[in-house]
C-alpha positions as a printed Julia matrix, in Angstrom:
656×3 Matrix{Float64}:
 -41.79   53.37  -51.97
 -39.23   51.56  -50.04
 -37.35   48.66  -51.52
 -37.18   45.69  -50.5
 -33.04   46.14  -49.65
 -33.73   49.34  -47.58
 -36.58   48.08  -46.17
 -34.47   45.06  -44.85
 -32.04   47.58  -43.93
 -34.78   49.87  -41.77
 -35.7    46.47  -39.94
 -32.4    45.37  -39.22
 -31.16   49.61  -38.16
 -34.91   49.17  -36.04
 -33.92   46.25  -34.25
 -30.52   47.19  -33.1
 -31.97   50.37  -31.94
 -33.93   47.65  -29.7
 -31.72   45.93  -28.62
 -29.13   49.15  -27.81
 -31.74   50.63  -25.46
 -32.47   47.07  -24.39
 -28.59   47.44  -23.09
 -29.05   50.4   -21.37
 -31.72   49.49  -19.55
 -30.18   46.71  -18.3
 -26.67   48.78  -17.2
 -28.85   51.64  -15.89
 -30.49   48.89  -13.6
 -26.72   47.2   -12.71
 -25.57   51.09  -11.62
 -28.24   52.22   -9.81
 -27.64   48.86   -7.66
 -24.37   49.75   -7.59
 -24.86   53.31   -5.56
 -27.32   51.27   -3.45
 -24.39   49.06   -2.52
 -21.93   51.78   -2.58
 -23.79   53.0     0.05
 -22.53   50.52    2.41
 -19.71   49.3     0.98
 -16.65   49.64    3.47
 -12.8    49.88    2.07
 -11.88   46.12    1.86
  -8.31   45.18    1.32
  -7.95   42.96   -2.55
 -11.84   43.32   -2.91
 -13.66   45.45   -5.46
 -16.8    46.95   -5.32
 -18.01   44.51   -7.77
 -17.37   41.64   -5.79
 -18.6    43.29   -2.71
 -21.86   43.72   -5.08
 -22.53   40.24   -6.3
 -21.81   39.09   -3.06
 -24.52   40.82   -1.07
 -27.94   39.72   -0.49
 -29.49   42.74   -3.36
 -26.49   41.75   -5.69
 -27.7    37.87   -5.77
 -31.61   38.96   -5.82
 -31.22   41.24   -9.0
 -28.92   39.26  -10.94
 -30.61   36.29  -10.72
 -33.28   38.73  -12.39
 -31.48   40.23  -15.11
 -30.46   38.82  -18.39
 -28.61   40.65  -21.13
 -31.21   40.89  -23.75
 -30.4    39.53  -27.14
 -32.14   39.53  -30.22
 -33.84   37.06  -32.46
 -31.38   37.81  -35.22
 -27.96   37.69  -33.07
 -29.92   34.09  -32.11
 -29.81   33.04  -35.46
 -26.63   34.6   -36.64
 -24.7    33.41  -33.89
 -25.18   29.56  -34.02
 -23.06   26.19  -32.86
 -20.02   26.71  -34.93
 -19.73   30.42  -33.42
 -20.24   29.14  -30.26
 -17.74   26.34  -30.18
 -15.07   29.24  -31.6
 -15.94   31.78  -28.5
 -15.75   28.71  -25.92
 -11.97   27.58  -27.47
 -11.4    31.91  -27.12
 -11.61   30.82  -23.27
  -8.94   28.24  -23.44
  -5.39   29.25  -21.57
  -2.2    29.38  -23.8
   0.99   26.97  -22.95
   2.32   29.66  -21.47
   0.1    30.09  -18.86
  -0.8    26.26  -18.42
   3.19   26.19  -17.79
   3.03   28.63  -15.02
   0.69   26.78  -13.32
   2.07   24.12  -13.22
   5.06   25.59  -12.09
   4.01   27.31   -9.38
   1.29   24.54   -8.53
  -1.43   26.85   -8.71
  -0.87   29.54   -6.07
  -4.37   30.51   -6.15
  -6.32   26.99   -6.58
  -7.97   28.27   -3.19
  -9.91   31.03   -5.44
 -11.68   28.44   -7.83
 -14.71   27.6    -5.77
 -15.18   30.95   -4.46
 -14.91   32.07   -8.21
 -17.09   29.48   -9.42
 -19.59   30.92   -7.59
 -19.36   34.13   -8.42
 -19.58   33.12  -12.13
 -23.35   31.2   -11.29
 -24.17   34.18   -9.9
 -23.75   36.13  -12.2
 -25.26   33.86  -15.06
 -28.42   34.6   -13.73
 -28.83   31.65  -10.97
 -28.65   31.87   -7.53
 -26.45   29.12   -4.78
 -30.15   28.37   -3.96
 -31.12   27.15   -7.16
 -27.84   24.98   -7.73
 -27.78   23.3    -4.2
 -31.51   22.28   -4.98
 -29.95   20.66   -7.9
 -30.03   16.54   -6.94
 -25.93   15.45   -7.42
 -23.97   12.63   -7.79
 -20.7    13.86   -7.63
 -17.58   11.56   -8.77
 -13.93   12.14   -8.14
 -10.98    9.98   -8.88
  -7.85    8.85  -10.76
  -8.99    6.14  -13.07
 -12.41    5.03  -13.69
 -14.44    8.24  -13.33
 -16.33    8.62  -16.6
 -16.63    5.12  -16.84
 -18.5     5.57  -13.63
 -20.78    7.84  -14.68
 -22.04    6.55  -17.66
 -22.62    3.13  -15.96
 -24.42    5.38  -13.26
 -26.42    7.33  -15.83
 -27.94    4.35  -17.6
 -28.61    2.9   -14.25
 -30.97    5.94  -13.3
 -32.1     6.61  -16.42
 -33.28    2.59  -16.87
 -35.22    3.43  -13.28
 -36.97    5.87  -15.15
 -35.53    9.28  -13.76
 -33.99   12.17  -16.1
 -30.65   12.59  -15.82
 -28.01   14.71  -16.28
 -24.29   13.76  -16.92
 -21.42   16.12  -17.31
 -17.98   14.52  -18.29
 -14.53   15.75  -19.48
 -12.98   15.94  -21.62
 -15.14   15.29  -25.14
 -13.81   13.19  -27.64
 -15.54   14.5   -30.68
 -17.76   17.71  -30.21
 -17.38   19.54  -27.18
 -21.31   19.29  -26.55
 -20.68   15.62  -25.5
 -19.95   17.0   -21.83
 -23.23   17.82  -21.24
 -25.61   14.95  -21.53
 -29.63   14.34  -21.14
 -31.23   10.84  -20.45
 -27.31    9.72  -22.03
 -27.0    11.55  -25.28
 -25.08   14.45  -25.62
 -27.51   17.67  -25.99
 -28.32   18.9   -29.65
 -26.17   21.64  -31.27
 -29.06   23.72  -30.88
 -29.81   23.53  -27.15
 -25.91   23.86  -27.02
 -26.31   27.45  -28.89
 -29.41   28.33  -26.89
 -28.01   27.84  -23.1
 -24.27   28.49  -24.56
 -25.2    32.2   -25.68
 -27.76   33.06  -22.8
 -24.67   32.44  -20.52
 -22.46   33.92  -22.77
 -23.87   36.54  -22.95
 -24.63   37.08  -19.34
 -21.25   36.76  -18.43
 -20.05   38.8   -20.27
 -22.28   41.86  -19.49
 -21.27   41.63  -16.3
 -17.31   41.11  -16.82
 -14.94   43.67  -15.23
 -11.09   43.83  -14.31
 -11.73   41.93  -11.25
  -9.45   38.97  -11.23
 -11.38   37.34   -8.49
 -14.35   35.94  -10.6
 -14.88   39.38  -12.76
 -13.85   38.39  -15.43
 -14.64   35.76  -17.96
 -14.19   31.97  -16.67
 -11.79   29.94  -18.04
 -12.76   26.83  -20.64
 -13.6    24.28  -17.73
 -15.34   26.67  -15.8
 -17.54   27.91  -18.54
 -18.85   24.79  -19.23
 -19.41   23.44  -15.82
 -21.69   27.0   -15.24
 -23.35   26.18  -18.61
 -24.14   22.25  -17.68
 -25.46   23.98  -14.27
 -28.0    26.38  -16.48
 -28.81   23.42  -18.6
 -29.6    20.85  -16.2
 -31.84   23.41  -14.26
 -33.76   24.94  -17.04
 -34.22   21.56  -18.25
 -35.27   19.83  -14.65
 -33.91   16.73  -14.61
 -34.16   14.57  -11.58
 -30.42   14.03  -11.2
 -27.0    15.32  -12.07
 -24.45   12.93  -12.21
 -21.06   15.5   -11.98
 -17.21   13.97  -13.2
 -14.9    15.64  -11.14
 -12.44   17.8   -13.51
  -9.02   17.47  -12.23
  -8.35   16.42   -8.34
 -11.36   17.36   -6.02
 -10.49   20.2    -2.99
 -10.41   23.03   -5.68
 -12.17   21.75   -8.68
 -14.33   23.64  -10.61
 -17.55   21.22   -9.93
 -16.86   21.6    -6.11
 -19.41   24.41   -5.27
 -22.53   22.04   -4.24
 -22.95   22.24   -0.16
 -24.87   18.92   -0.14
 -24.9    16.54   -2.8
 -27.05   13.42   -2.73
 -23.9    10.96   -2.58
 -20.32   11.07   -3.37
 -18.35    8.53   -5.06
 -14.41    8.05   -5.65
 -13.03    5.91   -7.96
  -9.58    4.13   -8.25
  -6.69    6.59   -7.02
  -3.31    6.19   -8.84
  -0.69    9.09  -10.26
  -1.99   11.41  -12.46
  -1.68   15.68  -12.57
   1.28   15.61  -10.35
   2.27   18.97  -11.12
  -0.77   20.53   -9.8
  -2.33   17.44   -7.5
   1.3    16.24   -5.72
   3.83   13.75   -6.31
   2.22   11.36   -3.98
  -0.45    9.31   -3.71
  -1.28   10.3    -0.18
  -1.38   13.96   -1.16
  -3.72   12.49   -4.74
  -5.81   11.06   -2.13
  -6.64   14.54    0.38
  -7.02   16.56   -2.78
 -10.15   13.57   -3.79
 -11.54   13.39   -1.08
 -12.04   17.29   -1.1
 -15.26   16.71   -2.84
 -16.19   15.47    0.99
 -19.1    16.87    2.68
 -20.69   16.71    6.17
 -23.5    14.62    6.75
 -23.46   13.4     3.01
 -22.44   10.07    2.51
 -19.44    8.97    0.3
 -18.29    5.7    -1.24
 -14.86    4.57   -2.4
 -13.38    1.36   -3.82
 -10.93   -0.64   -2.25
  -7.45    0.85   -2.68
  -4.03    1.44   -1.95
  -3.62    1.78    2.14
  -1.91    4.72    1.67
  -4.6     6.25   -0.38
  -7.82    4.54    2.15
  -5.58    6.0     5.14
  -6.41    9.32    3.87
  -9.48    8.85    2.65
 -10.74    8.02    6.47
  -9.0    10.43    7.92
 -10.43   13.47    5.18
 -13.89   11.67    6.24
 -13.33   12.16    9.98
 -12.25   16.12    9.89
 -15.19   16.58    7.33
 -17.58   14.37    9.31
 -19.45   12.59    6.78
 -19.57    8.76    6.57
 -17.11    6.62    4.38
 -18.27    3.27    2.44
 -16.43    0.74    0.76
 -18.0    -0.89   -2.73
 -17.22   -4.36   -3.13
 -16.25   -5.22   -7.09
 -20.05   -7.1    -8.24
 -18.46  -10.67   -8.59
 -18.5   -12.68  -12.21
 -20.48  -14.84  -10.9
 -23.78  -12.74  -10.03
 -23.12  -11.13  -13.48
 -23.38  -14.74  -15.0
 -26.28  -15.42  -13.32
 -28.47  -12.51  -14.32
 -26.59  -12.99  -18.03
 -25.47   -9.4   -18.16
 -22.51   -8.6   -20.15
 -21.23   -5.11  -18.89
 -21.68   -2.43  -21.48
 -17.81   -1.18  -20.87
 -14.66   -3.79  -21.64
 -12.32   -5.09  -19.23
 -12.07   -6.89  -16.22
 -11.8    -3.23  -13.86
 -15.47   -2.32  -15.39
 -16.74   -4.78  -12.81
 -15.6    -2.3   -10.01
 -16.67    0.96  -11.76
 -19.93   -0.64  -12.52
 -20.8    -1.72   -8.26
 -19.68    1.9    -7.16
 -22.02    3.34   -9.98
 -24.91    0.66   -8.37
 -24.2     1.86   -4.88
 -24.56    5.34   -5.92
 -27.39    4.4    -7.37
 -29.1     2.97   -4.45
 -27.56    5.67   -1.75
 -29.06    8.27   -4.3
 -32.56    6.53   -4.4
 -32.98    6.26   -0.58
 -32.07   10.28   -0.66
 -34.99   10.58   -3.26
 -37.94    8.71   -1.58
 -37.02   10.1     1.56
 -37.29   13.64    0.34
 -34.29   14.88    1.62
 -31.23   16.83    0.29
 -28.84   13.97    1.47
 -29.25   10.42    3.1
 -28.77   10.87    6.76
 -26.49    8.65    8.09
 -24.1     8.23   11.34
 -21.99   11.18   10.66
 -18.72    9.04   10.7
 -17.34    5.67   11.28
 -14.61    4.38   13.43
 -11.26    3.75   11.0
 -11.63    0.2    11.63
 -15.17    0.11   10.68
 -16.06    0.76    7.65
 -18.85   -0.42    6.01
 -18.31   -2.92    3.01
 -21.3    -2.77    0.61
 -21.72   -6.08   -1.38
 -24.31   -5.98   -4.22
 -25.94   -9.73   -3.94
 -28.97   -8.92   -6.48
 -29.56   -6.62   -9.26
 -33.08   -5.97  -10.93
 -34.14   -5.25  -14.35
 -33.41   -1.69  -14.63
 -30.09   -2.27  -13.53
 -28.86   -5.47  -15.37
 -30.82   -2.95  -18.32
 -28.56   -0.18  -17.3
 -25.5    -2.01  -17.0
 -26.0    -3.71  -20.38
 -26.16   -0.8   -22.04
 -24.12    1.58  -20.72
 -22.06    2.87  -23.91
 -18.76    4.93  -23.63
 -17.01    5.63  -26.74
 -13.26    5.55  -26.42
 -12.69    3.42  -23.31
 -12.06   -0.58  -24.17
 -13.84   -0.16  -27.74
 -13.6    -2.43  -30.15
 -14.41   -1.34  -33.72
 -14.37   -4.08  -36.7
 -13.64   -3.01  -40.55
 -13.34   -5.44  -43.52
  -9.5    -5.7   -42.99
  -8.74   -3.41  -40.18
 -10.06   -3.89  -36.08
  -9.54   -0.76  -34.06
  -8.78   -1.05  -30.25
  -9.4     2.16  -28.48
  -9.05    2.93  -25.08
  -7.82    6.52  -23.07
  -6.1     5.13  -20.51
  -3.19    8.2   -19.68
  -2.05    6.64  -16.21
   0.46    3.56  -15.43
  -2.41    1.67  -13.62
  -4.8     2.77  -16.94
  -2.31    1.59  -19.37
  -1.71   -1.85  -17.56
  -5.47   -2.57  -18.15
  -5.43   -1.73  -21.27
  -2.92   -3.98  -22.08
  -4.65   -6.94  -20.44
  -7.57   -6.22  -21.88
  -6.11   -5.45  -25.81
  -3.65   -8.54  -25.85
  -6.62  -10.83  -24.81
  -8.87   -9.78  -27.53
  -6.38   -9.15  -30.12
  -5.01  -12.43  -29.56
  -8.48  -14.15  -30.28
  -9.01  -12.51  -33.04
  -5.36  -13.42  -34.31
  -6.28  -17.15  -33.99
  -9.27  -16.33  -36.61
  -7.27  -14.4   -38.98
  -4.64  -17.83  -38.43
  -1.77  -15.61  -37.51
  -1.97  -13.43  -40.16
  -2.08  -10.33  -38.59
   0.32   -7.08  -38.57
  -0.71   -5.37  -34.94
   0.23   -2.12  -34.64
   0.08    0.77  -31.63
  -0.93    4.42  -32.47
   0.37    6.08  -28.84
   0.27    9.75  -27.61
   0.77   11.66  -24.08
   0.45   14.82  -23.46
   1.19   17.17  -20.01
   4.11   16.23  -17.76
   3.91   12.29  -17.62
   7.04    9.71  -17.82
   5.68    7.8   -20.99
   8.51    5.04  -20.8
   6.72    2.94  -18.19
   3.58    3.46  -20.29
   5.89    1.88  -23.47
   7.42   -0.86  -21.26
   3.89   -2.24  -20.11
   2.9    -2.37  -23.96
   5.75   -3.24  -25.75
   4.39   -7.27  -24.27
   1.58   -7.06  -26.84
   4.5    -7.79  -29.26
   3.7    -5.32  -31.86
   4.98   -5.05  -35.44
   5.37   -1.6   -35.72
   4.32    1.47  -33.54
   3.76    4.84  -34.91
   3.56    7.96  -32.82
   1.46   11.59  -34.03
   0.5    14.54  -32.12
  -3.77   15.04  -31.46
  -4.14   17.37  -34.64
  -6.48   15.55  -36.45
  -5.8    16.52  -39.92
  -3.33   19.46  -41.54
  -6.76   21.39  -41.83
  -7.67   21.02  -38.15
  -7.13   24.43  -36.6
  -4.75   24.2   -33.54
  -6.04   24.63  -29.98
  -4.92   27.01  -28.04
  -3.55   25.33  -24.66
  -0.73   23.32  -26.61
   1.51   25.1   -29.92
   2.29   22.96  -32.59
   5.7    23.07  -32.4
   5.13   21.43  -28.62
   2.95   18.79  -30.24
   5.45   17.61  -32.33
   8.49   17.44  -30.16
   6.1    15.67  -27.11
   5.8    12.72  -30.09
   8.82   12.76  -31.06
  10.38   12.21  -27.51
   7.62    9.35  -27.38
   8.82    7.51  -30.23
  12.57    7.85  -28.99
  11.33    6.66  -25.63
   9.67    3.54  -27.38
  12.8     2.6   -29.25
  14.77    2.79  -25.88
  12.39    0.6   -24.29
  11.38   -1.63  -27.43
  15.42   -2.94  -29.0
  15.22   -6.18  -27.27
  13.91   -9.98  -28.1
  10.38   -9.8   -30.22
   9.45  -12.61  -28.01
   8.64  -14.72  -31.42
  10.89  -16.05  -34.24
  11.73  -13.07  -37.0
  10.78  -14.09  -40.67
  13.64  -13.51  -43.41
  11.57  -10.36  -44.06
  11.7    -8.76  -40.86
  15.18   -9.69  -40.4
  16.41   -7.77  -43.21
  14.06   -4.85  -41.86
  16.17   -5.84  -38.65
  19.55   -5.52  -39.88
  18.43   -2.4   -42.47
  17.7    -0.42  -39.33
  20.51   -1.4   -37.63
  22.23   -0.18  -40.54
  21.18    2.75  -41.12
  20.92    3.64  -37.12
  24.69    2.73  -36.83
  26.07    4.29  -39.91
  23.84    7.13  -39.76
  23.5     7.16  -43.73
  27.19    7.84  -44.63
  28.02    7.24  -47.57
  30.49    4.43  -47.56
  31.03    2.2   -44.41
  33.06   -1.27  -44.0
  31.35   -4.18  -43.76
  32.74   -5.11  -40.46
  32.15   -1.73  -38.55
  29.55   -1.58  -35.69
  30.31   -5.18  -34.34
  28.32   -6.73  -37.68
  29.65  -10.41  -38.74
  31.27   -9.55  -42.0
  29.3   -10.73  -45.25
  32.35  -10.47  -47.54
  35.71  -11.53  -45.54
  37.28   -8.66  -47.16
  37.99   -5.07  -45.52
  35.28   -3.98  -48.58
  34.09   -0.58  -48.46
  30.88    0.16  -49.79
  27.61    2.52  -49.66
  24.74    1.36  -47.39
  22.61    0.13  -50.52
  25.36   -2.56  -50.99
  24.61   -3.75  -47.63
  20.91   -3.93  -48.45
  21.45   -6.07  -51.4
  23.68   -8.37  -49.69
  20.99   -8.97  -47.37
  18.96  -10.28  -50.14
  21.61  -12.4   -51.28
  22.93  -14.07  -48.46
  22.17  -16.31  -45.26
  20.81  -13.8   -42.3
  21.29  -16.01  -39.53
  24.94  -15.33  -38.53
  23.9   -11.54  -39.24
  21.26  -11.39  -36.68
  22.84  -13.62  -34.27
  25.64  -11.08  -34.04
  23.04   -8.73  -32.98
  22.88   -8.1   -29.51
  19.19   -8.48  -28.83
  18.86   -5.12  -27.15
  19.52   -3.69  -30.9
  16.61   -5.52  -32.26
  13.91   -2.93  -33.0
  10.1    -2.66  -33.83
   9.44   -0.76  -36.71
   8.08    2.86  -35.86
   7.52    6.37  -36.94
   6.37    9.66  -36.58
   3.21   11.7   -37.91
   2.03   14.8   -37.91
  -1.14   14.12  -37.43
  -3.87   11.97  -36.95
  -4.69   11.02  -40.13
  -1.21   10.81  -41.35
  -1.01    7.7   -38.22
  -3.85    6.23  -39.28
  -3.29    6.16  -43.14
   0.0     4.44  -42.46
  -0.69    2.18  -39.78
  -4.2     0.91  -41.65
  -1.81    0.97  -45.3
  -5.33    2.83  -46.08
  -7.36   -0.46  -46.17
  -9.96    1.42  -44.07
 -12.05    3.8   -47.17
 -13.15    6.23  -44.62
  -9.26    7.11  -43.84
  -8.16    6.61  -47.53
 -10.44    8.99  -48.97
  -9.66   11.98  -47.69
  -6.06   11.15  -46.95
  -2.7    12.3   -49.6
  -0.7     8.87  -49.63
   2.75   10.76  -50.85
   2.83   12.17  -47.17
   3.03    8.63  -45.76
   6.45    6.7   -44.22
   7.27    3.58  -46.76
   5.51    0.33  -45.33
   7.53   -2.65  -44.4
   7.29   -5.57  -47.01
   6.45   -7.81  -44.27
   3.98   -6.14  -42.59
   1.77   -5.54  -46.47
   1.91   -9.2   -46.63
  -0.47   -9.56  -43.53
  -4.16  -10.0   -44.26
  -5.57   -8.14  -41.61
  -4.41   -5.63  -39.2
  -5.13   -4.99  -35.66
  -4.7    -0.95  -34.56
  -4.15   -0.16  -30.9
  -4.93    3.54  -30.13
  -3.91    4.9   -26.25
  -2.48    7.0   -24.34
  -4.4    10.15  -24.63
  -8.31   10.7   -24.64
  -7.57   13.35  -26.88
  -6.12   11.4   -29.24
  -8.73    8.45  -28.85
 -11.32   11.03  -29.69
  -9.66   12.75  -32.42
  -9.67    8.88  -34.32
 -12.88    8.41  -33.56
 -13.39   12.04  -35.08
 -12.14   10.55  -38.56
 -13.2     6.85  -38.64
 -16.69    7.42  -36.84
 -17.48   11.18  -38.02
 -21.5    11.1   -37.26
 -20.72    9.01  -33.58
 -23.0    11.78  -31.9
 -25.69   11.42  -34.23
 -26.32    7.76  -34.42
């Protein structure tokens, strides 16, 4: 009699028997299509047989046919966590992120043609993704903001949508969306696997879309498979980075396209200029197929019109909705600050070009195929209906303008990662902050957690938020925890020196006037730092080196402990008068990581942080800034980072 252990072991030997002849089938089939193709397969200069294969008319009819079986054990051993692991497998090192950015992407021309390729061969055909319904959304600032306020809208109408974004802030399933929630870890698994696994029966050495796709690619093929095995009505589709030869840029006719506010942003692959920003946008173009833009820059509307004229397709502008009609239907947008109001009347106009697609029946709404430069059409939105004030109310986007309240902490979160970005969020944090100051009456410490990552000039960034007059700023690198395993596009050592150069840029742009009187305690954090900046720690230094009014009269030589205890001792005024005002700095430091930022600048008030968080690791908190009663947290610069303190202070965010 068998036992139950060999018994379990003749199943399991039984089932990859299966499964192995399941495999051969399926290459047999893949071969024997080969020789068919071989048969007329000319010598083609940089092509491969396999290309030529998946290319042809009997390449694209088979593979949409065949699937790379897999059993239901390899289902269940091979869940989210595996799957999330094998996607980050995908990811390109520094290195290679460096050279392409170096060399601006020689062969940026090959993504489309690639991305195709890749659809192909996870088992859909063109046919089946151009039949897909699209929205697609390029642009500098704005875009997933966009989206989501798009989204709601048709989702409040009663249609089922589909919303792929980038990057995720949390779990990487948040990119793919259904009816607005990010799809379950196990539908995630499911389609992540079945594609998977597709692609990579059919991988070869063939550079040009043989091989596996890269991180961003994968998932916009796997949002593809998702959103039409799952039918929805309508994809809305967030450009990834630029337009012309972005991954999402394979649809021949979307429904509508939209592009948001254009600004700086990806030089090193996009261009240095805004003009050349602006062609690479409006790539997403298409004849015949409408597409609506915001008012912007001349430069960037000059190119815009002229990208519409060679493509042939007609050009709209969206008029910001005004306060007043918002007022009037009571609707209180469901994204913060006063540049929502734009993103939200593009997302309505997309909307409404989308719906007159859909009760028409066509693929796109046909419209004059261009308009004359100094014609184009401004679209107002005068009233809104009750889906729409629904969707606009509700619209929820973690991580941009988001305000979240704690007993004695308030964090501010927003990703803004361009100059333009970063000047909103400014406006919009020293508004709020500063209300809730007056509640608190004054008693407040406000402090910035700031990170940027790629090739951007942070000190402009620093400069535009050193006017929110914090008290101290403290500057980490996007691993969330010393647990967190490192990604693979960025080392660790890179991480670290990127913050570290932030915080020295932030003291360069932050030693001036406070803007407010300094309390006796922060002037002897003042003159401390000064100290200890000036001296650089020796051991003994005169009292009247470095330009400092002397506190004793007498040449006295002393350590730099001496000084600090004369500070407590004497009048500070003539001290920090003597200080140029350029030398007067905030008080800031570096982390490691996330947590380390957050433990320090909360002084672990906030239990969620403080639990999980070893307090020896943490810089020494000013006296002055323990007295306050409450303290307001500022987190920018970086999505990444944004999502990685949500990650901690909001762990089940995806769930609720």
């Amino acid at each position: 009699m068998l036992s139950k252990k060999n018994l379990s072991s003749l199943i399991s030997c039984t089932t990859h028997s299966l499964v192995l002849k399941s495999m051969l089938s399926y290459y047999s089939a893949v071969l024997q299509n080969l020789k068919v193709t071989l048969n007329n397969f000319k010598c083609r200069p940089r092509k491969s047989v396999f290309t030529f294969y998946i290319e042809s008319e009997l390449g694209k009819r088979n593979l949409s046919k065949m699937s790379l079986p897999v059993s239901n054990d390899a289902n269940e051993d091979f869940g989210y966590e595996e799957a999330v692991k094998a996607l980050l497998d995908l990811q390109s090192n520094a290195e290679v992120i460096a050279k392409i950015r170096q060399s601006r992407d020689q062969k940026k021309h090959l993504n489309v043609p690639n991305m195709k390729k890749y659809i192909l061969r996870s088992g859909l055909t063109m046919e089946q993704a151009d039949s897909l319904s699209v929205i697609h959304v390029s642009g500098t600032k704005g875009k997933g903001s966009t989206c989501a306020f798009c989204e709601r809208i048709l989702n409040c109408q009663g249609f089922k949508t589909g919303l792929f974004t980038s990057p995720h802030l949390i779990e990487v399933r948040e990119r793919i969306r259904l009816n607005g929630l990010p799809i379950s870890k196990e539908m995630f698994s499911k389609y992540f696997w079945k594609v998977h696994s597709r692609l990579k029966a059919t991988q070869t050495e063939d550079v040009d879309g043989g091989r596996m796709p890269a991180y961003f690619a994968f998932l916009t093929v796997l949002s593809l498979n998702v959103f039409i095995s799952e039918h929805v009505d309508v994809a809305v589709m967030e450009v990834g980075i630029g337009g012309q030869y972005d991954s999402t840029n394979f649809f021949s006719s979307p429904a509508v396209c939209g592009v948001t506010s254009l600004g700086l942003d990806h030089t090193s692959v996009l261009g240095n200029t805004l003009e050349e920003i602006a062609w690479n946008k409006a790539g997403i173009f298409k004849t015949s197929c409408p597409a609506i833009t915001v008012p912007q820059d001349p430069r960037a509307i000059k190119v815009l019109i002229e990208r519409s004229v060679e493509i042939q397709n007609p050009l709209y502008i969206a008029e910001p909705v005004s306060q007043e009609l918002l007022d009037s239907h009571h609707v209180i947008l469901g994204i913060s600050g006063h540049k929502q109001a734009e993103n939200a009347s593009l997302a309505i106009q997309l909307y409404r070009f989308w719906r007159q697609s859909h009760t028409d029946g066509s693929s796109n709404t046909r419209l004059p195929v261009i308009n004359p430069p100094d014609e184009i059409p401004i679209l107002t939105v005068d009233l809104l209906d009750v889906a729409t004030i629904k969707g606009l109310s509700s619209c929820n986007w973690p991580g941009r303008t988001q305000t979240l309240r704690r007993e004695h902490v308030t964090y501010y979160l927003d990703g803004a990662h361009t100059l333009e970005s970063i000047q909103v969020c400014a406006t919009w944090f020293k508004a709020a902050a500063d209300k809730e100051r007056q509640l608190h009456r004054e008693n407040v410490a406000r402090i910035l957690i700031f990170n940027s990552t790629g090739d951007r000039d942070v000190k402009p960034f620093l400069s535009i938020l050193k006017a929110c007059e914090f008290d101290g700023a403290m500057f980490c690198t996007n691993i969330s925890s010393t647990n967190d395993a490192l990604i693979k596009t960025v080392t660790a050592n890179a991480m670290v020196q990127r913050a570290e150069e932030n915080r020295t840029s932030w003291d360069s742009v932050s030693c001036c006037d406070l803007g407010h009187p300094l309390t006796r305690q922060q002037q002897a954090e003042v003159i401390s730092d000064h100290l200890d900046h000036n001296f650089n720690n020796a051991a003994e230094v005169p009292c009247n080196t470095g330009g400092i009014n002397p506190i004793l009269k007498e040449g006295c030589i002393k350590g730099i402990g001496h000084h600090q205890n004369c500070l407590k001792n004497h009048s500070l005024g003539p001290i920090v008068g003597a200080i140029h005002p350029r030398e007067i700095k905030r008080v800031s430091h570096f982390a490691p990581t996330i947590l380390e930022a957050l433990g320090w600048a909360s002084q672990c008030r906030d239990p969620i942080v403080s639990e999980s968080l070893d307090r020896s690791s943490l810089p020494d908190i000013a006296p002055f800034l323990k007295e306050k009663s409450h303290i307001q947290i500022l987190v920018t610069g970086s999505l990444h980072l944004v999502g990685g303190v949500l990650g901690i202070i909001c762990p089940d965010l995806n769930d609720s």
